[in-house]
C-alpha positions in Angstrom: 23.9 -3.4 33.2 25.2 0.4 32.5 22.6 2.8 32.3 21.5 4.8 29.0 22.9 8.0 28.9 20.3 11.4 29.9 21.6 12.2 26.1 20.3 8.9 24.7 16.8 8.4 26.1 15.4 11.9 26.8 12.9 11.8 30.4 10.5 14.9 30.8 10.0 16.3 34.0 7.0 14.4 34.9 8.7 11.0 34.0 7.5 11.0 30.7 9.4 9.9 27.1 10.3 13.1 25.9 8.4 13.0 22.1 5.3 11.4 22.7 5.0 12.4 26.3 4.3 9.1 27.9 4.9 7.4 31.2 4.9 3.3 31.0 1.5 3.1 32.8 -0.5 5.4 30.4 0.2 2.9 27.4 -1.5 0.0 26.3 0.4 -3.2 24.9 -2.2 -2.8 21.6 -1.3 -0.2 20.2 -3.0 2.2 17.1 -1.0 4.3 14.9 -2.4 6.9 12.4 0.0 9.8 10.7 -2.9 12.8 11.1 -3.0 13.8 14.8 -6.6 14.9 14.0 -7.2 11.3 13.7 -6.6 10.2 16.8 -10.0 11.2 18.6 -11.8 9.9 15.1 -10.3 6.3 16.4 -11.0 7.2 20.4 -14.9 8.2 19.8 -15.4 4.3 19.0 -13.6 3.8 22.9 -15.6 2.7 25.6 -13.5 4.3 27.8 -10.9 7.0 27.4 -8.5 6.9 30.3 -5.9 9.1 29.5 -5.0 11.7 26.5 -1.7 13.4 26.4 -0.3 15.7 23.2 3.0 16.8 22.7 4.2 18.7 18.9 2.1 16.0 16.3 2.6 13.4 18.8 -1.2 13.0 20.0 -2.2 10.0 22.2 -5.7 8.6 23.5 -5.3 5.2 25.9 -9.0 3.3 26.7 -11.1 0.6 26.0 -12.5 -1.3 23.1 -14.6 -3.9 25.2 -12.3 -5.2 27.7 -9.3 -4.9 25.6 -7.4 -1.8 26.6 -5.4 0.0 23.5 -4.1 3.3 22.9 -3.8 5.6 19.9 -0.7 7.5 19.0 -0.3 9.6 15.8 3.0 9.5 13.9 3.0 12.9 11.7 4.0 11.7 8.1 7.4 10.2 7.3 9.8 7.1 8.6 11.7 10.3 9.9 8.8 10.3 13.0 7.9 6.1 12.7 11.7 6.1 14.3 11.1 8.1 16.6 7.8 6.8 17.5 8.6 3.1 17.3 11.5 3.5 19.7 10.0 5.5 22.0 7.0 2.5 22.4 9.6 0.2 22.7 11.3 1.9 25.3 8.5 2.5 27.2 8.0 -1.0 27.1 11.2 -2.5 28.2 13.0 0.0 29.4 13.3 1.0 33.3 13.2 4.8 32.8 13.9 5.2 36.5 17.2 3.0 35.9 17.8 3.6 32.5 18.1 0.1 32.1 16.9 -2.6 29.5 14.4 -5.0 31.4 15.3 -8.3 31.9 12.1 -10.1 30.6 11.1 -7.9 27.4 7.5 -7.5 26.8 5.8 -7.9 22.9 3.5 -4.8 21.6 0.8 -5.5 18.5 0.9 -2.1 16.2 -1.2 -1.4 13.9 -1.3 0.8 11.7 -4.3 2.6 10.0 -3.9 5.2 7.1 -4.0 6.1 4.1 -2.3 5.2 0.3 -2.0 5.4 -3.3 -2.9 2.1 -5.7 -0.4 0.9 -8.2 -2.3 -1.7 -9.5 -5.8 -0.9 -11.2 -7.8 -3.7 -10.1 -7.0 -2.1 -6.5 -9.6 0.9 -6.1 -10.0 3.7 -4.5 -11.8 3.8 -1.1 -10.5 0.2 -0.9 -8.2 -1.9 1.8 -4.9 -2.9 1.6 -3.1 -5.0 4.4 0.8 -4.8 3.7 2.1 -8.2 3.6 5.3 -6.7 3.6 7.3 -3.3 3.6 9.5 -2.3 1.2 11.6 0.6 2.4 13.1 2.8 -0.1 13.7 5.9 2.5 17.1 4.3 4.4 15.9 4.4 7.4 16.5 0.9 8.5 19.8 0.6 7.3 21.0 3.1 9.5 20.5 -0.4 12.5 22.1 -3.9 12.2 19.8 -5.7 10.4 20.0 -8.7 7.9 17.5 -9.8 5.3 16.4 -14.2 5.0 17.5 -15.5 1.9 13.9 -15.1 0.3 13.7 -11.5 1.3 17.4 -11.2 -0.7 16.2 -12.7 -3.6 13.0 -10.3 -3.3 15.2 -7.3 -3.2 17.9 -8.3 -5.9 15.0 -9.0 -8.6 13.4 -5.5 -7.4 16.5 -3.7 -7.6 16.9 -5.5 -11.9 13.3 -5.1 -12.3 13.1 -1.4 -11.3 16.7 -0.4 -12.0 16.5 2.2 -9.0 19.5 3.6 -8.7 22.1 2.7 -5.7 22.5 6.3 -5.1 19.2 7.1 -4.3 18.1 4.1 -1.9 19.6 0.6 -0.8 16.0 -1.4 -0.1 15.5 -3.0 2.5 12.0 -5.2 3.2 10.3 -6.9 6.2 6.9 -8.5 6.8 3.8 -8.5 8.3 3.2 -10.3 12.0 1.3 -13.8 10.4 -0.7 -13.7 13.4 -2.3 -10.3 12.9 -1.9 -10.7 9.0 -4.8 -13.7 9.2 -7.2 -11.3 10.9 -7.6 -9.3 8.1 -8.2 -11.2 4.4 -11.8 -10.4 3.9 -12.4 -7.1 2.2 -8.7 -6.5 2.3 -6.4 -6.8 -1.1 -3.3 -7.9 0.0 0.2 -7.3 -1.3 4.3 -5.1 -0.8 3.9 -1.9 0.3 6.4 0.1 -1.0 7.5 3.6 1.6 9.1 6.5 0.1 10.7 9.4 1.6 8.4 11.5 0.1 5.0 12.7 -1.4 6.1 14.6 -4.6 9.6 13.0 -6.4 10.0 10.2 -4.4 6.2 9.1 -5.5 6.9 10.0 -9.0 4.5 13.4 -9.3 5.7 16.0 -11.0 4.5 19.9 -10.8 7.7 22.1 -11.3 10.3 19.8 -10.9 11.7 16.8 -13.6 12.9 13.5 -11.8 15.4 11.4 -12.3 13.7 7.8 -12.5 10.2 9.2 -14.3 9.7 5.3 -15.4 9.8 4.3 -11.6 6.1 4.2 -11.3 5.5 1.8 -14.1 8.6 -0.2 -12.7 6.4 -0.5 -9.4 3.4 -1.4 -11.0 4.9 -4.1 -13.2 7.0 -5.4 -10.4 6.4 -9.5 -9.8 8.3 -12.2 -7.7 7.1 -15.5 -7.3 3.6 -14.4 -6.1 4.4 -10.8 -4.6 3.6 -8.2 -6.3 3.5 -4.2 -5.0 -0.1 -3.1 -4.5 0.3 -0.2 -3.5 3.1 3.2 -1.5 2.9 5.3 1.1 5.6 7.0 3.7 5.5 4.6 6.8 4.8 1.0 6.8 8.5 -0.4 6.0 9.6 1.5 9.0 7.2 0.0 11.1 7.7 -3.4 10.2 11.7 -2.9 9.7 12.1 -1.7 13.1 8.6 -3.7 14.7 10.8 -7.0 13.5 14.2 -6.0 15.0 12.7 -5.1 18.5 10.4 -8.1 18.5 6.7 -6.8 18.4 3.9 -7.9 16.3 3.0 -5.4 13.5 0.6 -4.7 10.6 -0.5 -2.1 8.2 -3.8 -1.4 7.0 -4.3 1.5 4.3 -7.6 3.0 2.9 -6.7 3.5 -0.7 -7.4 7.3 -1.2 -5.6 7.6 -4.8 -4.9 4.8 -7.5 -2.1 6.1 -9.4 -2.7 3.9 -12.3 -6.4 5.2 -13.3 -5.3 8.6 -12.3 -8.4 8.4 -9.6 -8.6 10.1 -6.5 -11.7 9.4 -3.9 -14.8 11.4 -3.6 -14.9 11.1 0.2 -11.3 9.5 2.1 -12.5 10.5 5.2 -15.1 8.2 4.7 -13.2 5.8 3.7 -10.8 6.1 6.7 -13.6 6.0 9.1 -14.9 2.7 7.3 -11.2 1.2 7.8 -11.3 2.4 11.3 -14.7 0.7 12.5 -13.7 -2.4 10.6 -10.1 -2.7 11.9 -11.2 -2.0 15.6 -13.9 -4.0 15.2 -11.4 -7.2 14.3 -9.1 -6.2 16.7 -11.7 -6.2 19.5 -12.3 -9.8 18.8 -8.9 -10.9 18.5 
């Protein structure tokens, strides 16, 4: 097998991934993701153990114990710009030799999960509430820069999204992936369910306007009033399609848990989201411990 070029996959001088700074051993197969680096030790204090902590730019990472499961905490910075960078870096440093720069022949599965925070499209989703993303719904490109295709449902899903929300082909080609099942059980109580939609941005791409018009202003209420079969889109944010987009083409098990921090609808915004981010925290780790 012919070895990936020192271009291709970037090795620091202590044999570590060059973004997140991580050797194979100092990562756990369960894996914690959060956009705010300064979340990362409000997920470690709950460890039993902290083995190892590394930090490199935003890229901030905590590997312990929950128990006797060991997991690690990584934080993304905001944007499917870093989940690409982040999600392919885990990967490699999962089934990739980095002393051989080769692909391993038996390839091992990660569980990713990841915890932060969103906006609400639909009323009856509050604030300071739980989403867990059935699916992603990326309107930010990023996976259609890989081979990928779309299951005939999923088509359908994206043809009546792209009539129902008339989002112009010059601004995004949507692509959409799912949820792991098997992780997706573990969290139904006290967790609304629904299509995350990610956007490549906080302002435009979200619909907010301060000095600048937009060109879809209706895409908001489009998003809201979206329905197909029994989907509907609860809620956006800037990550979770990239996750699951590329979590599904490398063949690891992935979720995405938001604390709803703003509901877009009712034009409410939460009193305290770091509580509510520390509540999804203890509850998700608390599941996952069990698991």
């Amino acid at each position: 097998m012919q070895a990936i070029a020192e271009s291709e996959l970037i090795i620091n001088s202590r044999g570590a991934i060059y973004h997140l700074d991580l050797r194979p051993e100092e990562l756990a197969d369960t894996i914690f993701t959060v956009g705010d680096p300064l979340r990362v030790s409000a997920v470690s204090k709950h460890f039993d153990k902290i083995e190892h902590k590394t930090q490199h730019r935003e890229f901030v990472s905590h590997t312990g114990y929950i128990g006797k499961k060991r997991v690690t905490v990584v934080s993304t910075g905001i944007g499917t710009d870093n989940i690409d960078i982040v999600l392919n870096e885990l990967d490699a440093l999962a089934n990739i030799d980095l002393a051989t720069r080769t692909v391993k022949p038996t390839l091992s599965i990660l569980t990713i999960i990841r915890m932060g925070t969103s906006g609400s499209l639909q009323k009856d989703v509050p604030v300071d509430g739980f989403v867990a993303s059935t699916h992603g719904l990326g309107i930010d490109n990023l996976l259609n820069f890989y081979r990928h295709e779309e299951n005939e449902e999923d088509k359908a899903l994206l043809q009546s999204f792209a009539t129902q929300t008339q989002l112009h082909h010059r601004l995004a080609q949507p692509y959409i992936s799912g949820a792991s099942p098997t992780l997706l059980r573990h969290f139904v109580d006290g967790f609304h369910q629904g299509i995350t939609v990610t956007c490549p941005g906080f302002y435009g791409p979200q619909g907010r306007v301060l000095r600048l018009g937009l060109s879809q202003p209706e895409l908001i209420d489009r998003l809201t009033g979206f329905s197909f079969g029994p989907h509907r889109i609860t809620n956006f944010e800037m990550e979770t399609a990239g996750i699951y987009g590329l979590g599904r083409l490398m063949g690891h098990h992935c979720i995405s848990l938001s604390a709803i921090v703003a509901n877009r609808i009712n034009k409410t915004f939460s009193a305290d989201g770091t509580a509510a981010v520390e509540k999804l925290i203890s509850e998700t780790l608390r599941i996952v411990e069990k698991m």
